[in-house]
Predicted model as a PDB file, atoms N, CA, C, CB and O in Angstrom, pLDDT in the B-factor column:
MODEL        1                                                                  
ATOM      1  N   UNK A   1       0.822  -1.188   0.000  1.00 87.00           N  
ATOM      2  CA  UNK A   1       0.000   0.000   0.000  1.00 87.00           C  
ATOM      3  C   UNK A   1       0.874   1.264   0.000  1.00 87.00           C  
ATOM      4  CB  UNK A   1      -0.940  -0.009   1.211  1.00 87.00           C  
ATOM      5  O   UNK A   1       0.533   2.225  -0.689  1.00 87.00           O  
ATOM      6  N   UNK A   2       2.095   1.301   0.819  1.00 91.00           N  
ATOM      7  CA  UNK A   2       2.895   2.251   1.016  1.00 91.00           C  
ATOM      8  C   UNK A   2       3.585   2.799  -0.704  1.00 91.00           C  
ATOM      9  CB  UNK A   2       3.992   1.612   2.185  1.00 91.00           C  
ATOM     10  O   UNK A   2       3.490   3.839  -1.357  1.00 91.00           O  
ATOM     11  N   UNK A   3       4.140   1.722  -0.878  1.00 93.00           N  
ATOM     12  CA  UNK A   3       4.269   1.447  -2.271  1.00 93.00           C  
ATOM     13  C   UNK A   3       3.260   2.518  -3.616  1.00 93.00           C  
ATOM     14  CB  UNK A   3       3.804  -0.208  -2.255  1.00 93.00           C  
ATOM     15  O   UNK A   3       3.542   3.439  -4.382  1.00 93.00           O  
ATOM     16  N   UNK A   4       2.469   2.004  -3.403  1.00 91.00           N  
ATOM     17  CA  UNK A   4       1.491   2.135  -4.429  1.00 91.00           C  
ATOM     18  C   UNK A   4       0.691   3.669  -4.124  1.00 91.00           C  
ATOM     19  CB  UNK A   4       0.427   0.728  -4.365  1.00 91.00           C  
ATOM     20  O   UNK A   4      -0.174   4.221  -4.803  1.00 91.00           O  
ATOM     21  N   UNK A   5       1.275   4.072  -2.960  1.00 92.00           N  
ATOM     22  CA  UNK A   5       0.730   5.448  -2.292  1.00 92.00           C  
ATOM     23  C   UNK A   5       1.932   6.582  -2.822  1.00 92.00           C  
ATOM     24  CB  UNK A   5       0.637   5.317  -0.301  1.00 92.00           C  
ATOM     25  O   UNK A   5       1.589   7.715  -3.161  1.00 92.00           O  
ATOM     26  N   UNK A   6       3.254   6.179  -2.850  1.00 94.00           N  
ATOM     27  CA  UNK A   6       4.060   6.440  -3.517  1.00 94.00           C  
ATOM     28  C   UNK A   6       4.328   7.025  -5.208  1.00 94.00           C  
ATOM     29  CB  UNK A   6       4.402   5.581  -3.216  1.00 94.00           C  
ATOM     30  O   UNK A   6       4.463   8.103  -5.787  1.00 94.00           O  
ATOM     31  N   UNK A   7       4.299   5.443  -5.560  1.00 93.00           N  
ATOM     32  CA  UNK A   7       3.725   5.600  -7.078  1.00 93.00           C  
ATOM     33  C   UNK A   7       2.294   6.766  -7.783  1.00 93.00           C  
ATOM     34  CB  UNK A   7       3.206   4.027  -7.300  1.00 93.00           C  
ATOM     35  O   UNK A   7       2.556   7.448  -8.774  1.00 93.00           O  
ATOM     36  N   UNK A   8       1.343   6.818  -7.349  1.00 92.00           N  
ATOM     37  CA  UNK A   8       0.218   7.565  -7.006  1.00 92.00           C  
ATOM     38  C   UNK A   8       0.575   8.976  -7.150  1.00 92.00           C  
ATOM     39  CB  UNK A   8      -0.271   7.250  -5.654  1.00 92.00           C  
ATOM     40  O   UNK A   8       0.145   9.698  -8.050  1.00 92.00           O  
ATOM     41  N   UNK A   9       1.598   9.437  -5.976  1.00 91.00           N  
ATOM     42  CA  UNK A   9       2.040  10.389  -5.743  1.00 91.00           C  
ATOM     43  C   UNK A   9       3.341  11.019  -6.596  1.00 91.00           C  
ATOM     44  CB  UNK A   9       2.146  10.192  -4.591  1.00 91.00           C  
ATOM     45  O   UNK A   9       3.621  12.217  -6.588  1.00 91.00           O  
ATOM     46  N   UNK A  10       4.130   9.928  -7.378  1.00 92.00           N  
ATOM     47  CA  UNK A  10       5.158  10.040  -8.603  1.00 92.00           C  
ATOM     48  C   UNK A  10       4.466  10.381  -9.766  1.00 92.00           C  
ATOM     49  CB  UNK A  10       5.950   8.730  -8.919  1.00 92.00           C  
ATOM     50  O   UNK A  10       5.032  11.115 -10.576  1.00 92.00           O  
ATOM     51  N   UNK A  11       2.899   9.813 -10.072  1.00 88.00           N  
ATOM     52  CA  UNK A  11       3.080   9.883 -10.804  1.00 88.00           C  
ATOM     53  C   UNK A  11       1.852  11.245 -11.283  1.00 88.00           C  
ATOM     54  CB  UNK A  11       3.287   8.612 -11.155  1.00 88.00           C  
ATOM     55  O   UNK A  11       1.450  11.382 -12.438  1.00 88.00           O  
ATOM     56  N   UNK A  12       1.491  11.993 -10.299  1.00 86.00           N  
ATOM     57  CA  UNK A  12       1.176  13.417 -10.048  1.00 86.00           C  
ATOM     58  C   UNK A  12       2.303  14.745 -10.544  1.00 86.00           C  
ATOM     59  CB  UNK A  12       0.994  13.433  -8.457  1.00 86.00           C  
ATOM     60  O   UNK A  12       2.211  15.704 -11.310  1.00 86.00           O  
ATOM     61  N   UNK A  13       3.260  14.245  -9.736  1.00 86.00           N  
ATOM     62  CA  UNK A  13       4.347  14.579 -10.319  1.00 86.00           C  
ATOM     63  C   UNK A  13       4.602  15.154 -11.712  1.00 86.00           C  
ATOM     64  CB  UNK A  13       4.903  13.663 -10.210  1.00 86.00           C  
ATOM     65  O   UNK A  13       5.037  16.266 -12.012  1.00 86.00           O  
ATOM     66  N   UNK A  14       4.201  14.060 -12.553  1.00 86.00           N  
ATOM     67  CA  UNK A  14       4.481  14.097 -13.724  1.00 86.00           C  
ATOM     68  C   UNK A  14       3.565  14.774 -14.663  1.00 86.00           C  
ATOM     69  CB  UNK A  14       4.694  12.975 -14.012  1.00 86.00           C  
ATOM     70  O   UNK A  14       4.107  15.243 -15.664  1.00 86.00           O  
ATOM     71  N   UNK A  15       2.687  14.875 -14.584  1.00 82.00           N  
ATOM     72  CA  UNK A  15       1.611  15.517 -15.141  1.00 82.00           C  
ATOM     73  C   UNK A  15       1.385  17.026 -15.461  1.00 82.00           C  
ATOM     74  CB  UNK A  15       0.751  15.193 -14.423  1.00 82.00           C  
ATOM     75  O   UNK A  15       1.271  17.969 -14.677  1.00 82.00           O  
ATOM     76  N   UNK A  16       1.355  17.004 -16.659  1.00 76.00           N  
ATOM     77  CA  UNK A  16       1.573  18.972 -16.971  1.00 76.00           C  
ATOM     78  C   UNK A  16       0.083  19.689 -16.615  1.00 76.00           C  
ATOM     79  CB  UNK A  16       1.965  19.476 -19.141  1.00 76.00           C  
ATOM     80  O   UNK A  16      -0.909  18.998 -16.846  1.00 76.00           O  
ATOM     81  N   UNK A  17      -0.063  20.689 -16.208  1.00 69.00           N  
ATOM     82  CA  UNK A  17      -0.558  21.867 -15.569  1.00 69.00           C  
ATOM     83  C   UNK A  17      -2.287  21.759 -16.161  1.00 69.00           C  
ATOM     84  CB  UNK A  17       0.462  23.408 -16.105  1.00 69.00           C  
ATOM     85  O   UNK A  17      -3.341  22.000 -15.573  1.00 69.00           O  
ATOM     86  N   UNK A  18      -1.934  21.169 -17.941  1.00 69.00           N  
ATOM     87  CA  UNK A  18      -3.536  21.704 -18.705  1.00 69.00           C  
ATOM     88  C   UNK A  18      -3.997  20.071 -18.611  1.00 69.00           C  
ATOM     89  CB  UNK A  18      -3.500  22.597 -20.859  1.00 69.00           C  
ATOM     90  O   UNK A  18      -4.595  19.803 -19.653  1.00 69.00           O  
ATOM     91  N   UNK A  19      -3.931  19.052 -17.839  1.00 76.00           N  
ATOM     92  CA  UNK A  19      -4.571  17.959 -17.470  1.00 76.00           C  
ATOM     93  C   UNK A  19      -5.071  17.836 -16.118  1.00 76.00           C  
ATOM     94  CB  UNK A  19      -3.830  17.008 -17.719  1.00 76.00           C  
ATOM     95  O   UNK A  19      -4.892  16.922 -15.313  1.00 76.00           O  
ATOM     96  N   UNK A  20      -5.842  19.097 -15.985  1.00 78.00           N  
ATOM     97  CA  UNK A  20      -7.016  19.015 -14.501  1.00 78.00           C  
ATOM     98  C   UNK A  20      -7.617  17.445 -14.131  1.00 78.00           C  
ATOM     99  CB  UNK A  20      -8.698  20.083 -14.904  1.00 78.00           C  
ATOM    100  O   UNK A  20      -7.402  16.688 -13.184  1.00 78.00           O  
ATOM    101  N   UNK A  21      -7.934  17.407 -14.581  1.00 82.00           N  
ATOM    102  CA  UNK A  21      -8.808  15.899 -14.664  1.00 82.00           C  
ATOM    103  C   UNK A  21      -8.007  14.814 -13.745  1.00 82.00           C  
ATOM    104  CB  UNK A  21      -8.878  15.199 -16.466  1.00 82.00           C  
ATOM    105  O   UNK A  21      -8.335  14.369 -12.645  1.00 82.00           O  
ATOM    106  N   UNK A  22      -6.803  14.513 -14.569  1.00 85.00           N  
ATOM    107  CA  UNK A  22      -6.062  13.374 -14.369  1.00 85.00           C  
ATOM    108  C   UNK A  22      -5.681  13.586 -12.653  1.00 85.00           C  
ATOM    109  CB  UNK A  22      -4.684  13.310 -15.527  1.00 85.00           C  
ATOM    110  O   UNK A  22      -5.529  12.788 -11.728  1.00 85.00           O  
ATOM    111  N   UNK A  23      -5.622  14.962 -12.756  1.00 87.00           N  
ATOM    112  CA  UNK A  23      -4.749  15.271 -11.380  1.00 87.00           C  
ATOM    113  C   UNK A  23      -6.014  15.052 -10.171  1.00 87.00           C  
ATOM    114  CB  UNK A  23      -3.962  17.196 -11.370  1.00 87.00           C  
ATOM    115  O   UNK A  23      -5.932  14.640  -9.014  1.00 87.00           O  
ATOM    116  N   UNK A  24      -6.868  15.386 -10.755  1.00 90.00           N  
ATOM    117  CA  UNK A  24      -8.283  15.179 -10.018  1.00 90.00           C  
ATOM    118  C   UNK A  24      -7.992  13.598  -9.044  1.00 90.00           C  
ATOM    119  CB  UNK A  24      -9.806  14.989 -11.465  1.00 90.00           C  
ATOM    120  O   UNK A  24      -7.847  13.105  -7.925  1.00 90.00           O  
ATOM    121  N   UNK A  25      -8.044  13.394 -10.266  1.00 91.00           N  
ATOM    122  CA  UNK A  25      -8.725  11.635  -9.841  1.00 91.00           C  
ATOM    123  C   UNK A  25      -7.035  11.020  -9.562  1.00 91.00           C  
ATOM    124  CB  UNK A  25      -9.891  10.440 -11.725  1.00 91.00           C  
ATOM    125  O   UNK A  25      -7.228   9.836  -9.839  1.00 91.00           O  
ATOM    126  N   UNK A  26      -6.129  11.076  -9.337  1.00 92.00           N  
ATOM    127  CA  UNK A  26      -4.504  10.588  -9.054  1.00 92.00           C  
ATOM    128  C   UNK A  26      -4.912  11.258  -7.615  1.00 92.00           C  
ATOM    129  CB  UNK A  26      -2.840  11.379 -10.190  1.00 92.00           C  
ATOM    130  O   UNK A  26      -4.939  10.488  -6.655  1.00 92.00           O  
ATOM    131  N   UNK A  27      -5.250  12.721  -7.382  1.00 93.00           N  
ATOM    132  CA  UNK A  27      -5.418  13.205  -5.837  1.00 93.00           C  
ATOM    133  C   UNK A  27      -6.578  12.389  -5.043  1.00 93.00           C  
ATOM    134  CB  UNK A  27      -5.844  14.888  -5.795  1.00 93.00           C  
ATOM    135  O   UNK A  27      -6.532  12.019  -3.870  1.00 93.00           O  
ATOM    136  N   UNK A  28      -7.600  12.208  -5.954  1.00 95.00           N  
ATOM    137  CA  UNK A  28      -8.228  11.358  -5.117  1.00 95.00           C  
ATOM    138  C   UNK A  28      -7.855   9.731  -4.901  1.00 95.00           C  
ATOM    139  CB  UNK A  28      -9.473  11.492  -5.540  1.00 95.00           C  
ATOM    140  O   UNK A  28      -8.398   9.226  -3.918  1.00 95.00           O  
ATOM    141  N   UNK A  29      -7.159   9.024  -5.548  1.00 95.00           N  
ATOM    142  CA  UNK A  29      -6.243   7.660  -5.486  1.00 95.00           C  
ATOM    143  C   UNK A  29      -5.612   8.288  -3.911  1.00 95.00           C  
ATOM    144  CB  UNK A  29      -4.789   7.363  -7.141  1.00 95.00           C  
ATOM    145  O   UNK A  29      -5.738   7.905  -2.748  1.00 95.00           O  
ATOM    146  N   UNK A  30      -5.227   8.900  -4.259  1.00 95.00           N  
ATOM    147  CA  UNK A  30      -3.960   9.217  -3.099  1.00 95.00           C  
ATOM    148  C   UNK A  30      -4.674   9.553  -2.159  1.00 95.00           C  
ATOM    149  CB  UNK A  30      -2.802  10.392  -3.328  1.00 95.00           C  
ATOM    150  O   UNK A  30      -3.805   9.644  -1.291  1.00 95.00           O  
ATOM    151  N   UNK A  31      -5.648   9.822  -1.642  1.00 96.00           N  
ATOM    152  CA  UNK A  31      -6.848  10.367  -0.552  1.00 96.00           C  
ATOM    153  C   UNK A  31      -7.081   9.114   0.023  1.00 96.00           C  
ATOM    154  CB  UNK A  31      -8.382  11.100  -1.194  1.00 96.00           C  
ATOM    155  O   UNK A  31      -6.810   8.699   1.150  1.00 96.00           O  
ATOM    156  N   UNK A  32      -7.757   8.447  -1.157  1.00 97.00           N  
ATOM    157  CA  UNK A  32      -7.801   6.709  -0.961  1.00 97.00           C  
ATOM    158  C   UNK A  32      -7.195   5.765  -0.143  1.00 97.00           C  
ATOM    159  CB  UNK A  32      -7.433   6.142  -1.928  1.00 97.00           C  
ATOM    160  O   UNK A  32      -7.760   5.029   0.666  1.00 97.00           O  
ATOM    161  N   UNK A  33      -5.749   5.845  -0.459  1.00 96.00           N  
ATOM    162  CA  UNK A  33      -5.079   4.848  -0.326  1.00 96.00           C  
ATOM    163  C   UNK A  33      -4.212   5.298   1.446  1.00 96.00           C  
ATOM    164  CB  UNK A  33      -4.103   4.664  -1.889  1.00 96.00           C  
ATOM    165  O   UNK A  33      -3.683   4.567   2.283  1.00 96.00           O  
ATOM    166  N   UNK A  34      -4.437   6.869   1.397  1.00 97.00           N  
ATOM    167  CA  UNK A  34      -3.747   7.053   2.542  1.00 97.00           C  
ATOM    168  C   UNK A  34      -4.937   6.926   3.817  1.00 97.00           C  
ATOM    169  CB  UNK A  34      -2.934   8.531   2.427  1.00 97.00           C  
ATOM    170  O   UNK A  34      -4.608   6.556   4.944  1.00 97.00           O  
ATOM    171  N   UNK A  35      -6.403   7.301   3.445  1.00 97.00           N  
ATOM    172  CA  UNK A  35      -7.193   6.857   4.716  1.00 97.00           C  
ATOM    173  C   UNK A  35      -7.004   5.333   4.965  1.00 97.00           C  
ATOM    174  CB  UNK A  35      -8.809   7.174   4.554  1.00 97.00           C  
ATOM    175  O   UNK A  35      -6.829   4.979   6.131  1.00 97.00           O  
ATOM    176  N   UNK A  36      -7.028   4.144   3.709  1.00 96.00           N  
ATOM    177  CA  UNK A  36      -6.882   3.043   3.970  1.00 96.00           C  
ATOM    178  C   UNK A  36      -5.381   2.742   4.784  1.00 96.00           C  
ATOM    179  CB  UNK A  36      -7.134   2.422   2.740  1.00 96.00           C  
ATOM    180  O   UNK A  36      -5.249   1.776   5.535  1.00 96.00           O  
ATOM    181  N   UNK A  37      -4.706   3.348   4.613  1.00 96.00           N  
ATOM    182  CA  UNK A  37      -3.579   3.180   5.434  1.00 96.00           C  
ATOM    183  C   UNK A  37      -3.495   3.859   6.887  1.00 96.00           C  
ATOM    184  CB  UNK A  37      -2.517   3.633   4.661  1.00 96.00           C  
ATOM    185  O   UNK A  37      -2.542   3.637   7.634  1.00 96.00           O  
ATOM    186  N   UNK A  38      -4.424   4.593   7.187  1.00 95.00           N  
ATOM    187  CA  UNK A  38      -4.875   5.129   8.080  1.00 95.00           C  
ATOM    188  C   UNK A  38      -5.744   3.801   9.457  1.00 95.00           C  
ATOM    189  CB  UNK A  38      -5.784   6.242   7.221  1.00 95.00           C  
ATOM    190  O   UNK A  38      -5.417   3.281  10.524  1.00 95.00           O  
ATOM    191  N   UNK A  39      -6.926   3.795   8.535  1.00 93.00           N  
ATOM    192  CA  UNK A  39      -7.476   2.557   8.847  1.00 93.00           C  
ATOM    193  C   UNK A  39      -6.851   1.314   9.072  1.00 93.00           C  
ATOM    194  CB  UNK A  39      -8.191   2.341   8.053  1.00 93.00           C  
ATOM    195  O   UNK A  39      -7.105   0.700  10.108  1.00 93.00           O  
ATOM    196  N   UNK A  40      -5.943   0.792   8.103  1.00 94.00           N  
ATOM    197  CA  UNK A  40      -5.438  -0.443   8.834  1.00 94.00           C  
ATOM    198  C   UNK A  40      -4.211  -0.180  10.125  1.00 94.00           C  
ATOM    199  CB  UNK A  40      -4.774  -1.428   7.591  1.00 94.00           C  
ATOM    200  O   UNK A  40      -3.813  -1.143  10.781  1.00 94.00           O  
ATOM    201  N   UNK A  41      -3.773   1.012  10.338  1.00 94.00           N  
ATOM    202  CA  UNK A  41      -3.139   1.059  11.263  1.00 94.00           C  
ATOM    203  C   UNK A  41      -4.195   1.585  12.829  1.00 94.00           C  
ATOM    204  CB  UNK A  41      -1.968   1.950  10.718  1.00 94.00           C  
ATOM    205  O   UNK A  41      -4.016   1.206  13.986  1.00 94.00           O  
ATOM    206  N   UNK A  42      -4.739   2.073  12.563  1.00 92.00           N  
ATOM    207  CA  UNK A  42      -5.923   2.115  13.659  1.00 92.00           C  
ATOM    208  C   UNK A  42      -6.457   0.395  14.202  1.00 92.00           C  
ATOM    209  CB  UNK A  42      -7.419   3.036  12.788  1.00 92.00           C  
ATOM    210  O   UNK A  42      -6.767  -0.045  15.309  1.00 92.00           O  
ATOM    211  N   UNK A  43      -6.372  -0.256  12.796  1.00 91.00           N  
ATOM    212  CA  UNK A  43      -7.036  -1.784  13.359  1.00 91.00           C  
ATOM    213  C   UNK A  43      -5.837  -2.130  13.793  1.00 91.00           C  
ATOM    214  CB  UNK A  43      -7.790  -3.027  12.243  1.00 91.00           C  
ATOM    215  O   UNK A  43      -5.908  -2.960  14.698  1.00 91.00           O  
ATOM    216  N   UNK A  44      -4.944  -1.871  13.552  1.00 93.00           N  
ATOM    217  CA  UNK A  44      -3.472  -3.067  14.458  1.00 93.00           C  
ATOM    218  C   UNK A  44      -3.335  -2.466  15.785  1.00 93.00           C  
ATOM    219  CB  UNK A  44      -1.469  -3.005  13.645  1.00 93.00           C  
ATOM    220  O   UNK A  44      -2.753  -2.964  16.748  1.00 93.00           O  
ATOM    221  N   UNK A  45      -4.010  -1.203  15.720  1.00 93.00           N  
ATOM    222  CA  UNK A  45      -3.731  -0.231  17.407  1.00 93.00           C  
ATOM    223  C   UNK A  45      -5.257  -1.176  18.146  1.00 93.00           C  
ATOM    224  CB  UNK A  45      -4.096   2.454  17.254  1.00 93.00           C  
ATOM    225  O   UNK A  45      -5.426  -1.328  19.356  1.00 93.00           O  
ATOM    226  N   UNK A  46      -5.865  -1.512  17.442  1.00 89.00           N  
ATOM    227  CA  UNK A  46      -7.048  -1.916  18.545  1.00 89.00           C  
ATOM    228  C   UNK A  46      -7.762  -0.709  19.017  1.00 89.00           C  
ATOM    229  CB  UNK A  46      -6.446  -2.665  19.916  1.00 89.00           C  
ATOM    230  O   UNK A  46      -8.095  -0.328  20.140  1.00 89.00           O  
ATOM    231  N   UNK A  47      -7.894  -0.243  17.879  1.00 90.00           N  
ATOM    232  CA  UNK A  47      -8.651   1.701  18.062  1.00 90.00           C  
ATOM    233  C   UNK A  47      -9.680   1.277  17.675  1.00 90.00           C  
ATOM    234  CB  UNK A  47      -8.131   3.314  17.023  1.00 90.00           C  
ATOM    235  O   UNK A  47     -10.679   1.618  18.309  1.00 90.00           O  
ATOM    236  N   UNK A  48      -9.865   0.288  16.378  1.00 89.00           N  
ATOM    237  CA  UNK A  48     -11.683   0.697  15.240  1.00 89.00           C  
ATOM    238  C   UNK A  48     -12.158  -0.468  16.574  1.00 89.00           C  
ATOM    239  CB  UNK A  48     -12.004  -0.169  12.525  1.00 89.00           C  
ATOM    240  O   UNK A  48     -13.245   0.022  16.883  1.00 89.00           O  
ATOM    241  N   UNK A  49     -12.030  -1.294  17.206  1.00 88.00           N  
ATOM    242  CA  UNK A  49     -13.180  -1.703  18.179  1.00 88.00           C  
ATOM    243  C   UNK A  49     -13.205  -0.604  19.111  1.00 88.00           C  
ATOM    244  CB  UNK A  49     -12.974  -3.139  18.971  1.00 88.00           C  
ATOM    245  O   UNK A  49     -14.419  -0.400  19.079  1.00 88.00           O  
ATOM    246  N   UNK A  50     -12.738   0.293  19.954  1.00 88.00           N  
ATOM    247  CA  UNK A  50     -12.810   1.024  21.152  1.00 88.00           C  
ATOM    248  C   UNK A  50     -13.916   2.440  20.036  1.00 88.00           C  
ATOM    249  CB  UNK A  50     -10.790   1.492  22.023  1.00 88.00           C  
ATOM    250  O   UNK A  50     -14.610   3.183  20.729  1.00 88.00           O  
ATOM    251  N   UNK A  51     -13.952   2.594  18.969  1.00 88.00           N  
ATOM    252  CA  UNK A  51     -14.333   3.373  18.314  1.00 88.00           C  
ATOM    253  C   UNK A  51     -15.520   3.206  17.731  1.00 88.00           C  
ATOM    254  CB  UNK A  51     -13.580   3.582  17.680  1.00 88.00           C  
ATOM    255  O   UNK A  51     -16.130   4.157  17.244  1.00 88.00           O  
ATOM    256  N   UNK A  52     -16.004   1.889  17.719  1.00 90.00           N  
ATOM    257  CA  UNK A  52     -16.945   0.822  17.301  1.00 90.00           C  
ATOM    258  C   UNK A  52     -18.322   1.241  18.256  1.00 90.00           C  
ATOM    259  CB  UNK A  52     -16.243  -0.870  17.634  1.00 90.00           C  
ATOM    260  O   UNK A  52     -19.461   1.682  18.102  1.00 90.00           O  
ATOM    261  N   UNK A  53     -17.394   0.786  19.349  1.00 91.00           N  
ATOM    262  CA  UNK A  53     -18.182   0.702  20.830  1.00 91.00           C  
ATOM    263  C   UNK A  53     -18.650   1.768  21.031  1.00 91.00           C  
ATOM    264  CB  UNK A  53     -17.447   0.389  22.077  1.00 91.00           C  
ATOM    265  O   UNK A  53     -19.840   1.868  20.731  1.00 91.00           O  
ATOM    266  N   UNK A  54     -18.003   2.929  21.570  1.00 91.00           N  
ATOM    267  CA  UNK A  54     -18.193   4.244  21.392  1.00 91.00           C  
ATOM    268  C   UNK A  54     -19.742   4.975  21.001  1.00 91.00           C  
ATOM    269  CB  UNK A  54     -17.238   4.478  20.396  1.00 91.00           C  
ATOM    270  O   UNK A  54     -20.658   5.507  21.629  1.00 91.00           O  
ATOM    271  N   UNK A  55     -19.378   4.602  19.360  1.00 92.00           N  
ATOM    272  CA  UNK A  55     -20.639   4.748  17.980  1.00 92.00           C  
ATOM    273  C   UNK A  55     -21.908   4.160  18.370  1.00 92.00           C  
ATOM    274  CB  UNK A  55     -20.229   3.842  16.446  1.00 92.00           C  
ATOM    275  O   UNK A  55     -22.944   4.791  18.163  1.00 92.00           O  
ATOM    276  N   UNK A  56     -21.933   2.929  18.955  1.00 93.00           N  
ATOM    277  CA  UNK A  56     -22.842   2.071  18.723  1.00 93.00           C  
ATOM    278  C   UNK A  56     -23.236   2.835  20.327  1.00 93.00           C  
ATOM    279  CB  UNK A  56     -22.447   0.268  18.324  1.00 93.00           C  
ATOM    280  O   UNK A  56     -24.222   3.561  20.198  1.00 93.00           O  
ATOM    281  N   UNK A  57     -22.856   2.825  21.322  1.00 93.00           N  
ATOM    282  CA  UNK A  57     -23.296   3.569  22.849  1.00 93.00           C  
ATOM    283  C   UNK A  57     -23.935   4.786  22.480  1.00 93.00           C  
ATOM    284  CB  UNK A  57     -21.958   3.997  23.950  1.00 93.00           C  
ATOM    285  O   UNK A  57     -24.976   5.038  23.087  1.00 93.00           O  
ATOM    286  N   UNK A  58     -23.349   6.009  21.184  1.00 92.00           N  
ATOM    287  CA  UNK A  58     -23.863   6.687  21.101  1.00 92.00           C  
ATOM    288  C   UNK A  58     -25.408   6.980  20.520  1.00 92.00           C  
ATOM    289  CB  UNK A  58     -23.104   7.013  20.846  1.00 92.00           C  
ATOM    290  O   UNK A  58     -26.319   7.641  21.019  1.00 92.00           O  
ATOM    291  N   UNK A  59     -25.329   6.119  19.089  1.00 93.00           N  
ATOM    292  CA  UNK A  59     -26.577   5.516  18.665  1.00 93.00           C  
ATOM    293  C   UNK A  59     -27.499   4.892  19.929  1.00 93.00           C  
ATOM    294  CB  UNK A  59     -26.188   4.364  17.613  1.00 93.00           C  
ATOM    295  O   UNK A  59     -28.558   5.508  20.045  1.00 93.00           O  
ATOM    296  N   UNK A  60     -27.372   4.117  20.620  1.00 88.00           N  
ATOM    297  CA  UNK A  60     -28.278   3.352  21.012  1.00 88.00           C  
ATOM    298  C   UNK A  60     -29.035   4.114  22.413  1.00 88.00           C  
ATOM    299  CB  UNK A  60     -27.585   1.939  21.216  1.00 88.00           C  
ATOM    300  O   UNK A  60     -30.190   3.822  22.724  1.00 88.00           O  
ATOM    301  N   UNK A  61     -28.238   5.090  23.171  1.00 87.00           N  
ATOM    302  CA  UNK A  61     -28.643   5.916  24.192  1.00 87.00           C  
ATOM    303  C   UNK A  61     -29.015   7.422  23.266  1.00 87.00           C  
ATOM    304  CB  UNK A  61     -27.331   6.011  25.451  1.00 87.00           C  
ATOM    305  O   UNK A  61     -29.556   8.315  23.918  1.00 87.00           O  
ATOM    306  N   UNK A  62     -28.826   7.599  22.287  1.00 79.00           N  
ATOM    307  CA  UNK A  62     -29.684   8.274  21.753  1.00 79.00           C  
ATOM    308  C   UNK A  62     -30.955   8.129  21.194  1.00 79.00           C  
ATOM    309  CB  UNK A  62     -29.220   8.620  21.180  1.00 79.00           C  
ATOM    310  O   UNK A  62     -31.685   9.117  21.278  1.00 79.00           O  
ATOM    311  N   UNK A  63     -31.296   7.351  20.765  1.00 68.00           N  
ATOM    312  CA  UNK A  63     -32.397   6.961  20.378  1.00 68.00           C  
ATOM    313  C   UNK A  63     -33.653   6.755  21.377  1.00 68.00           C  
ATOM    314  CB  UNK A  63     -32.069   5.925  19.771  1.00 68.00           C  
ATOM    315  O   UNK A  63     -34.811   6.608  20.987  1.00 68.00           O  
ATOM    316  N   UNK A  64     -33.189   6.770  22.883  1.00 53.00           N  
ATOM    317  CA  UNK A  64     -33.979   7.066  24.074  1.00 53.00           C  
ATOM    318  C   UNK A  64     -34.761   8.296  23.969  1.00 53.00           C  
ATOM    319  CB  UNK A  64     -33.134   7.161  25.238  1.00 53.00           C  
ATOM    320  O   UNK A  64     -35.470   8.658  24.908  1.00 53.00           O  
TER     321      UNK A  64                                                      
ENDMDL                                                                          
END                                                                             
């Protein structure tokens, strides 16, 4: 993923000024790939269950 978040980001780089578009959607790859890298390091911390719990306490005592 790190990799390929990299590449993503090389190859932004490269892209001349009058191709809006491309840069569009390469920035959003790269948006992508860095929340997912976000996310799987939150799951190895044992954060998305404590965050889970949280959500679901808030939902469910709200709805009172």
């Amino acid at each position: 993923m790190e990799r390929l978040l990299e590449l993503e980001k090389y190859k932004r780089t490269l892209l001349d000024d009058a191709d809006a578009s491309s840069d569009i959607l390469i920035t959003m790859k790269i948006a992508t790939i860095e929340q997912t890298l976000n996310y799987l390091m939150e799951y190895e911390q044992g954060k998305l269950h404590e965050e889970f719990n949280r959500e679901r306490e808030r939902i469910h005592y709200g709805r009172k």
